[in-house]
ZAMARGU-4260 file (C-alpha; in steps of 0.2 Angstrom, whole numbers, plus 5000, padded with zeros to 4 digits):
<rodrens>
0) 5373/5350/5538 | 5384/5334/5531 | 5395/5333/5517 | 5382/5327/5504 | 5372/5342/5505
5) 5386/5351/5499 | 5391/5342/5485 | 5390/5349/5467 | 5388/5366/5476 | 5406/5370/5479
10) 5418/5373/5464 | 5429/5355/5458 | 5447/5360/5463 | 5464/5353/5454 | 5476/5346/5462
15) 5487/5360/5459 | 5476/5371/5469 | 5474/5360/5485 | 5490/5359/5488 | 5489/5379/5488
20) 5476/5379/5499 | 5484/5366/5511 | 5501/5377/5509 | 5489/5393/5513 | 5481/5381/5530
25) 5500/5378/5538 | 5510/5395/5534 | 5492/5408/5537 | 5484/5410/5553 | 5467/5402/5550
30) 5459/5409/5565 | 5458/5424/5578 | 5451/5420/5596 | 5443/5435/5602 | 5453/5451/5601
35) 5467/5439/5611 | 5476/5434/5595 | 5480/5422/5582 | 5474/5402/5584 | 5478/5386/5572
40) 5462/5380/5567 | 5458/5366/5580 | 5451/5355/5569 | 5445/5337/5577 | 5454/5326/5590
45) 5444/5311/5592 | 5456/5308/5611 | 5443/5322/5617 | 5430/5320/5608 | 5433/5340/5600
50) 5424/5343/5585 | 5424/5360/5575 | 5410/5368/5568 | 5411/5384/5557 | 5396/5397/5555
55) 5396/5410/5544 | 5383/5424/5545 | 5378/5439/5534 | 5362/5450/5541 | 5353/5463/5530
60) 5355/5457/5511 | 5340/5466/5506 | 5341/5454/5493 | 5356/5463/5485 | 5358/5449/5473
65) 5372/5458/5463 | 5382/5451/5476 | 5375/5435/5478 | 5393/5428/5469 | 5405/5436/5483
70) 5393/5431/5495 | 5393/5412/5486 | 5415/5416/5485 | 5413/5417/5503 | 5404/5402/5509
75) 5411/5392/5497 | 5429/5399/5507 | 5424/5395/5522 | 5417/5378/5519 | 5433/5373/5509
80) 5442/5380/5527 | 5430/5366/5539 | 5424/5353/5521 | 5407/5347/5526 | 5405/5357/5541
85) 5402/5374/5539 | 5382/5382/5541 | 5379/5398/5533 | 5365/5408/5540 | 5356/5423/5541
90) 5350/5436/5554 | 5336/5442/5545 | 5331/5455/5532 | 5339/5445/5518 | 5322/5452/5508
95) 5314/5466/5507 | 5318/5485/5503 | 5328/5475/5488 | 5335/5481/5472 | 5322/5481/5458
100) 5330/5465/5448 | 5324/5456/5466 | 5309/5469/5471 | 5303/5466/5455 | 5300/5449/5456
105) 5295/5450/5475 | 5311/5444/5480 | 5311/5426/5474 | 5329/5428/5464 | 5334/5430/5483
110) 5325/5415/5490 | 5333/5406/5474 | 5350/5412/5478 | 5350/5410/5496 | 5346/5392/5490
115) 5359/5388/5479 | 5370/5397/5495 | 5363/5382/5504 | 5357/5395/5518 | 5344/5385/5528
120) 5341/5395/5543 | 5335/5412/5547 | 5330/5423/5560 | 5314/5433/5556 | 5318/5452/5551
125) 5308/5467/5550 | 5307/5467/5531 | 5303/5451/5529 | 5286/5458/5532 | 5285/5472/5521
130) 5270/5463/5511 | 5263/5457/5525 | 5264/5444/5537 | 5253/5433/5527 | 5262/5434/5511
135) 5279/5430/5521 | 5270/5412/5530 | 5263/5410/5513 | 5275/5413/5502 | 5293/5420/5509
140) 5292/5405/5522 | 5285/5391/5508 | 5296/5375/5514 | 5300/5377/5494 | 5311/5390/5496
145) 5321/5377/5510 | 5323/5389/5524 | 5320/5387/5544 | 5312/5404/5547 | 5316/5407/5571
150) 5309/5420/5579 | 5306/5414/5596 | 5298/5430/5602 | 5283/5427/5593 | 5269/5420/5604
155) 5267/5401/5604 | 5250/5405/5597 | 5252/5415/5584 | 5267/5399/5579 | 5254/5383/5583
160) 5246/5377/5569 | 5231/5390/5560 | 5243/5405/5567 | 5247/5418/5557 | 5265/5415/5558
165) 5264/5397/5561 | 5277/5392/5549 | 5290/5400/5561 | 5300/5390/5574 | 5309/5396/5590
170) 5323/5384/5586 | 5331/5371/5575 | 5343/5360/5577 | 5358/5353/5565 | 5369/5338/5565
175) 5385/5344/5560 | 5404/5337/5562 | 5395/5323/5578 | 5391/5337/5585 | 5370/5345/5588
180) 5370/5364/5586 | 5355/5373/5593 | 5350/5390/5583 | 5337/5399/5589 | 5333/5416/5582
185) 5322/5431/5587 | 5315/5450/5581 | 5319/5467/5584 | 5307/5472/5602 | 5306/5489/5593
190) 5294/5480/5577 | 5283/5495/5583 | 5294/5505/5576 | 5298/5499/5561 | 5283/5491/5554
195) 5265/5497/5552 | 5254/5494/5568 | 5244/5478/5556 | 5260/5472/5553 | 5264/5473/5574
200) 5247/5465/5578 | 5249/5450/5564 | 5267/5446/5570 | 5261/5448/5589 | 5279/5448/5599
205) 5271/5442/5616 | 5290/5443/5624 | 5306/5451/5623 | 5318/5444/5611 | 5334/5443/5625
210) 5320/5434/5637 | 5313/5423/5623 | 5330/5418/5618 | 5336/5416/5635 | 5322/5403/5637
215) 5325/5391/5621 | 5343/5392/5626 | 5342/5387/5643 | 5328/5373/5638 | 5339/5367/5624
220) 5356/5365/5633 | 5348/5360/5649 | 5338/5345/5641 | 5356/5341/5632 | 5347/5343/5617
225) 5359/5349/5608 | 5380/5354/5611 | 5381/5371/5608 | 5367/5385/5606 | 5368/5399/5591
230) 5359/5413/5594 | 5353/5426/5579 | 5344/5441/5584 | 5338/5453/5572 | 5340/5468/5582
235) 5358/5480/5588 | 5372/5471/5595 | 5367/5479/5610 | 5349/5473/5612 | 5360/5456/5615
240) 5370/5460/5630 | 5358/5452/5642 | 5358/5433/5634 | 5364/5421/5649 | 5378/5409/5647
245) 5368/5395/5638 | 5372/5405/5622 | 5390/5401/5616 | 5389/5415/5601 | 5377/5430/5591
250) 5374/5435/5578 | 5366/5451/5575 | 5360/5464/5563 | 5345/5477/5559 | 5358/5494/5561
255) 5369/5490/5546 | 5383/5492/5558 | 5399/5481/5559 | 5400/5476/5576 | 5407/5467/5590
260) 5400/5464/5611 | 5400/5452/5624 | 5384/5443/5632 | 5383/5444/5649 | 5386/5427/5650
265) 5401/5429/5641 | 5398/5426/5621 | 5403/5434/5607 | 5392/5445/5597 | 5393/5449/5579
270) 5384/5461/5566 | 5388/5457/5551 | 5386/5475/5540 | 5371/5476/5528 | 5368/5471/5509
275) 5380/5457/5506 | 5397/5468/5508 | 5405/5459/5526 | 5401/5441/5532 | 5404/5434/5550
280) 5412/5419/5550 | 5418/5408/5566 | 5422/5392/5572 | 5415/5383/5585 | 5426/5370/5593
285) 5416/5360/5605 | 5422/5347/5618 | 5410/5335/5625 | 5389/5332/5622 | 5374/5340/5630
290) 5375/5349/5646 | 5393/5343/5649 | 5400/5351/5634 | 5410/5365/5632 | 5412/5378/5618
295) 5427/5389/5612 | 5422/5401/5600 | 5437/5406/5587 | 5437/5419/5571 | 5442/5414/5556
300) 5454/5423/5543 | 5447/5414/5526 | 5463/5418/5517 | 5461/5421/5497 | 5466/5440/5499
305) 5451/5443/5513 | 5452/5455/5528 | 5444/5463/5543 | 5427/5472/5534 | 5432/5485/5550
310) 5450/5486/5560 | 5441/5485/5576 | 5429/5470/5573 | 5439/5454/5572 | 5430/5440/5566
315) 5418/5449/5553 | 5426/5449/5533 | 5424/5461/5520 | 5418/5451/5505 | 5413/5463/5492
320) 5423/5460/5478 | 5429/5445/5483 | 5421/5436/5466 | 5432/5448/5456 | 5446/5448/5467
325) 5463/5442/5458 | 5469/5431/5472 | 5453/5424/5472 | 5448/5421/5453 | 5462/5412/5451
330) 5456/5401/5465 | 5440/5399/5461 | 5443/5397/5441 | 5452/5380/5445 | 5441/5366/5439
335) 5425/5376/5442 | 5408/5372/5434 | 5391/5377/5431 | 5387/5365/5448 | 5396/5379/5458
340) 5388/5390/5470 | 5397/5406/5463 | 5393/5400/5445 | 5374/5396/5449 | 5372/5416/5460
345) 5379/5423/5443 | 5366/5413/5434 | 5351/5419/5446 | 5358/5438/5443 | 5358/5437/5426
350) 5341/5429/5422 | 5334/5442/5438 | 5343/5458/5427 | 5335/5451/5411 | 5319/5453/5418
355) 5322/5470/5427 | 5327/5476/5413 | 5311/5470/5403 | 5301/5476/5412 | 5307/5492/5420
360) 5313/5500/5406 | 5296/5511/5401 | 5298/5528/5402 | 5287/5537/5412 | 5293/5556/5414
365) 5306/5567/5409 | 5315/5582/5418 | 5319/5597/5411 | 5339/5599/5406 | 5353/5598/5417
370) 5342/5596/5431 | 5338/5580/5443 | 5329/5577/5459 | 5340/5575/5475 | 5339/5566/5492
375) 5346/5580/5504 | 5363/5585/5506 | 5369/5594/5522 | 5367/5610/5515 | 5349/5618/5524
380) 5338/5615/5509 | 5325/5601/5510 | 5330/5585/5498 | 5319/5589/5480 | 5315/5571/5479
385) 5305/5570/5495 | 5298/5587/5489 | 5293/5581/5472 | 5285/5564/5481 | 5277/5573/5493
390) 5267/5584/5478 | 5265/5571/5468 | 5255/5561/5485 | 5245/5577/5485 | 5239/5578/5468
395) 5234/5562/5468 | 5223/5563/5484 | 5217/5581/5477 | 5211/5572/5459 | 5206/5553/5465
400) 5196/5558/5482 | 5195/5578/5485 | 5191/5584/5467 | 5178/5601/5470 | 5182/5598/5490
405) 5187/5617/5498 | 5198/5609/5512 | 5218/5611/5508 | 5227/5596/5502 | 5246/5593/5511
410) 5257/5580/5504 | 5271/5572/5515 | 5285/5557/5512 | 5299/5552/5522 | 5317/5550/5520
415) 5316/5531/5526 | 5304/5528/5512 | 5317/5534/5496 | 5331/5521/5492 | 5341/5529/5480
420) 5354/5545/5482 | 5342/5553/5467 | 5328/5549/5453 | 5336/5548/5439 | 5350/5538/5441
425) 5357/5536/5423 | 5353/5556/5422 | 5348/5554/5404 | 5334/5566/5408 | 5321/5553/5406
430) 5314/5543/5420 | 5308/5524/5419 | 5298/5513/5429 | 5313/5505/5436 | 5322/5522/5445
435) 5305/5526/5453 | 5301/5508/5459 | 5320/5507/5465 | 5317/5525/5472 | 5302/5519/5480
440) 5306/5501/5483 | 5296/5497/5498 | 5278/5489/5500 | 5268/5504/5507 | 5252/5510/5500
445) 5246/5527/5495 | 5236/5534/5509 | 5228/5549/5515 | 5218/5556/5533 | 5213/5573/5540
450) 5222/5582/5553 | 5218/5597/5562 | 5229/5612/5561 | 5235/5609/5578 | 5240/5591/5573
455) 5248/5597/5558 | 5259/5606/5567 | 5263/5596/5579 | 5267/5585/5563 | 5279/5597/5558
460) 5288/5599/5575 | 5290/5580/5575 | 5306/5585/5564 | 5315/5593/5577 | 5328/5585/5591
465) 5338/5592/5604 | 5354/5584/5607 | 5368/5588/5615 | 5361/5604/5619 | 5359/5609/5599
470) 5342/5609/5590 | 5343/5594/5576 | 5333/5593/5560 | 5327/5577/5552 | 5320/5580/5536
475) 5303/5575/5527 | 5296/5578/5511 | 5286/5592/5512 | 5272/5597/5497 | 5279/5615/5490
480) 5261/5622/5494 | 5265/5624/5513 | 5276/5636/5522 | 5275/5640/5540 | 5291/5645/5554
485) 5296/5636/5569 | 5301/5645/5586 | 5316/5638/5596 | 5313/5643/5615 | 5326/5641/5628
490) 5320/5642/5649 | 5333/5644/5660 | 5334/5648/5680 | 5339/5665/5675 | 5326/5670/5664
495) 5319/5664/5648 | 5325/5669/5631 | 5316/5666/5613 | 5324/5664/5596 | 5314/5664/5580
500) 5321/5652/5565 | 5313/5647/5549 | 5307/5631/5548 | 5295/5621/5559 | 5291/5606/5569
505) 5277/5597/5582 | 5277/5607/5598 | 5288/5598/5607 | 5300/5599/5623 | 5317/5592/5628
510) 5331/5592/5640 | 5349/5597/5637 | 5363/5590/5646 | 5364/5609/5657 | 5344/5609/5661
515) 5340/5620/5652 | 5322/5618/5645 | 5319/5618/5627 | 5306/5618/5617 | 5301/5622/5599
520) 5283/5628/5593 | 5277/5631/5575 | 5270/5649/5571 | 5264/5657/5555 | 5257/5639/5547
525) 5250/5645/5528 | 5244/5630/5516 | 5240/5638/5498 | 5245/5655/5506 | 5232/5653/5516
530) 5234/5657/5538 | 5230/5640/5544 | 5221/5639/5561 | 5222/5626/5574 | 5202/5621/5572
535) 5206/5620/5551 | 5205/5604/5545 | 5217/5600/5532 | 5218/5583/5520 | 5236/5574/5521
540) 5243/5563/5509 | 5256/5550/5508 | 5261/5532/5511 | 5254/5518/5523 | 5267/5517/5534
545) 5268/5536/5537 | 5253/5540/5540 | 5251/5526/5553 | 5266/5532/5563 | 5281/5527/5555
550) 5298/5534/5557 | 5293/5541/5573 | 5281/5552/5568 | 5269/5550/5578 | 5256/5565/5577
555) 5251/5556/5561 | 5244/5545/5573 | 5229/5561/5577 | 5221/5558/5560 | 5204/5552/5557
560) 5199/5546/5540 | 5213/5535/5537 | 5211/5525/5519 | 5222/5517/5506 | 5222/5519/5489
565) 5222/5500/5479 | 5242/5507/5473 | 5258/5507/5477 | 5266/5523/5485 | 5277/5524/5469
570) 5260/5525/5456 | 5257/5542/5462 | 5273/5548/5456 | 5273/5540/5440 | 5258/5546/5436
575) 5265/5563/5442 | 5278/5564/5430 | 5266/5556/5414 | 5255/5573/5417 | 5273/5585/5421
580) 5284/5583/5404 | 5303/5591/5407 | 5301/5595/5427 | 5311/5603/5437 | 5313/5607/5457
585) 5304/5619/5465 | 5313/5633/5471 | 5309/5639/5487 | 5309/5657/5494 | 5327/5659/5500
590) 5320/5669/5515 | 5303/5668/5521 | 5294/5654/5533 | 5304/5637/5523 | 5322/5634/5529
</rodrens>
């Protein structure tokens, strides 16, 4: 990226300020090499022919947008640390699962942030899928919105023209600072996972992403195409570890984490956090061209009040609230202008709440007083929210499709699918559009199948892990007409022994660390205070992505009559609450077959 891209994006400094800021460049340290220690930054020496380059990543903006102007403070830092020659980029998941001032307007206050961030380049995440893959070649990848979209994993015919993907590249390739920097990006091998099986089939991964990106780089640096290779991987830090040494840094994301790990060949990786709140930024000071070239990778410190976003991760900063930091409002106050990159993110948040708030502020329920619906705290009682999502599925399946119909409707939802802490945010009692579509802010569908009895319970067990020779529980919504209890058995050489809890899960078995053979089993299944028997066949309703297997929870995979509802998941809890004035949470039995 050269200087004249940049201009009229970053904030007009006086003269006063510069001299700060020069002041700032000789008495702080401007870089960290590596956990080895303080380096000046290197800047260019035209005797060698060094150049220095400066990247600076976030991963897993979810189209946070209410940060778009620390994120904006940030880059506009670290361009002013390296002017001209500094690439901001992302390793994927900068849409999708957003707020509702972006959700609302399927993330294009995002695209139009990311733009005025001057964010050109992008591995391909996860979410970047969550209204299919069409929609993101079509719309999320439109050369409109000005972004270089790398997943190198993706199978070269799904990329060639006609493809469904085919507007993603392996690589791209900027000039920046003399030098040619190489970024190639890739997805998460655990998309199966993550996404719906259409969604897996559309995007077609043919190859593993360490394996594809181990193949660009080594074509790229080989050919002396370019000087140094960046790699960005949406996936774990350590799904990283096997990159060769024709990658000089990476940058990663998909966990939320802040992280730091080396390659096997010897580069540094990077995951940035999640949602705008830490930013990776390094320089890359690079000696020679092409294959002769050699690359020393060095954090930076931007300054401006800035600091480590962990105390063990050099090299990635925490920048939420560095728009409204003192240090740095001063700074940035100084001769800025509506041309500026933190002055234009404002201007996109505000236009994007404007909207939000026109649009999401219909009332569409009410709860009863001094109540409110919950995701789970540690405390043994399943969340109310999932519960009240999970009946709210089930009555829609039981009016829309099953109406007269003699088999027993189940709801479910999952933990995964609820993005807010409860439903009524502003507790005011009443509930709008806007705090169930921010509840529910994912693309799934509402969806329904029939399992067996057997299935069902194996659906149930699916909540149960052993680890560390305890029995774990991972919650789902559950509809409040179901009980059933779950029996933990435990085989040793000695003999077997049988404990009986309340609660349940799919028949599954596990190891603990002492070989002892575990296993839990789910007993005394009732649905409508009716027994359930294996052979019953019982109608199960929820979202798309559930139902197909999502979240690991894979009997869902046993069903037969899979179908969608034309609906978002949300619109069957809307129109819960239209027909449920001043509700309140269900209380369970205390004791009885619900833990």
């Amino acid at each position: 990226m050269n200087r004249r891209q940049w201009a009229g994006r970053r904030p007009k400094v006086a003269v006063a300020v510069i001299i700060a800021t020069v002041l700032t460049i000789l008495f702080v340290p401007n870089a960290v090499a590596g956990a080895a220690g303080t380096v000046p930054f290197s800047g260019n020496d035209a005797a060698t022919g060094t150049r220095t380059v400066t990247i600076a990543d976030i991963t897993d903006f979810h189209g946070h947008i209410e940060r778009g102007a620390d994120n904006a403070a940030a880059f506009t830092l670290a361009d002013s640390h390296n002017p001209g020659n500094m690439v901001p980029v992302s390793s994927g998941d900068l849409v999708g699962g957003s707020p509702y001032e972006s959700a609302v307007a399927k993330d294009q206050p995002t695209l139009d942030m990311a733009k005025s961030w001057g964010l050109t380049i992008s591995a391909v995440g996860n979410h970047e899928f969550d209204r299919s893959v069409a929609d993101f070649n079509n719309r999320i990848a439109s050369p409109a919105n000005g972004i270089d979209w790398l997943c190198a994993n993706v199978s070269a015919r799904n990329k060639a023209p006609g493809g469904k993907l085919s507007r993603v590249k392996d690589y791209t390739i900027r000039e920046v600072n003399g030098k040619r920097i190489g970024f190639v990006g890739a997805l998460t091998d655990a998309l199966g996972s993550v996404a719906t099986p259409q969604i897996t089939k559309d995007a077609d991964l043919d190859e593993r992403a360490v394996d594809a990106v181990n193949r660009v780089a080594h074509e790229l640096k080989q050919s002396g195409k370019v000087d140094a290779v960046v790699a960005l991987i949406h996936a774990d830090a350590s799904a990283a570890q096997g990159l060769g040494k024709d990658v000089d840094v990476v940058y990663t994301g998909h966990t939320h984490a802040v992280k730091y790990a080396r390659t096997d060949g010897g580069a540094p990786i990077y995951e940035a956090g999640s949602f705008g709140r830490a930013m990776a930024v390094q320089d890359l000071v690079i000696t020679g061209y092409g294959r002769r070239s050699r690359v020393a990778v060095q954090n930076v410190d931007l300054g401006n009040g800035t600091e480590q976003a962990s105390s063990t991760v050099p090299g990635v900063i925490r920048v939420e609230g560095l728009d409204a930091h003192t240090t740095q409002s001063a700074w940035m106050s100084a001769g800025s202008t509506g041309e500026g990159m933190v002055d234009h993110a404002q201007h996109v948040y505000a236009v994007a709440q404007a909207h939000a708030a026109q649009v999401g502020g219909t009332i569409v329920g009410t709860l009863a007083a001094g109540t409110n619906f919950d995701k789970r705290i540690e405390n043994g009682q399943e969340d109310s929210v999932g519960r009240l999502v999970a009946d709210a599925n089930r009555a829609m399946i039981q009016r829309t499709l099953y109406a007269g119909e003699r088999l027993p409707v189940v709801g479910f939802s999952n933990d995964g699918s609820l993005r807010t802490a409860k439903l009524d945010m502003d507790g005011n009692g009443k509930v709008s559009v806007r705090e169930v579509d921010s509840l529910m802010a994912l693309q799934f569908k509402a969806a329904h199948e029939t399992l067996t009895g057997k299935d069902l319970k194996n659906v149930l067990a699916e909540q149960f892990r052993f680890k560390d020779g305890q029995l774990k529980r991972r919650w789902i919504g559950i509809s409040s007409n179901v009980s059933y209890r779950f029996v933990e058995y435990q085989s040793t050489e000695a003999g077997e022994e049988t404990q009986d809890k309340a609660g349940s899960h799919p028949a599954n078995t596990s190891f603990d660390g002492d070989d002892n053979h575990r296993a839990v089993d789910i007993t005394d299944l009732f649905i409508d205070g009716k027994p359930i028997a294996d052979d019953d066949l019982v109608i199960v309703a929820s979202n798309s992505y559930l139902l197909q297997g999502g979240d690991d929870y894979h009997a869902f995979r046993a069903g037969t009559n899979y179908g969608e509802l034309n609906m978002p998941y949300s619109e069957p809890l809307k129109q819960y609450l239209a027909a449920h004035p001043a509700l309140a949470p269900v209380k369970l039995p205390q004791t009885g077959m619900r833990a």
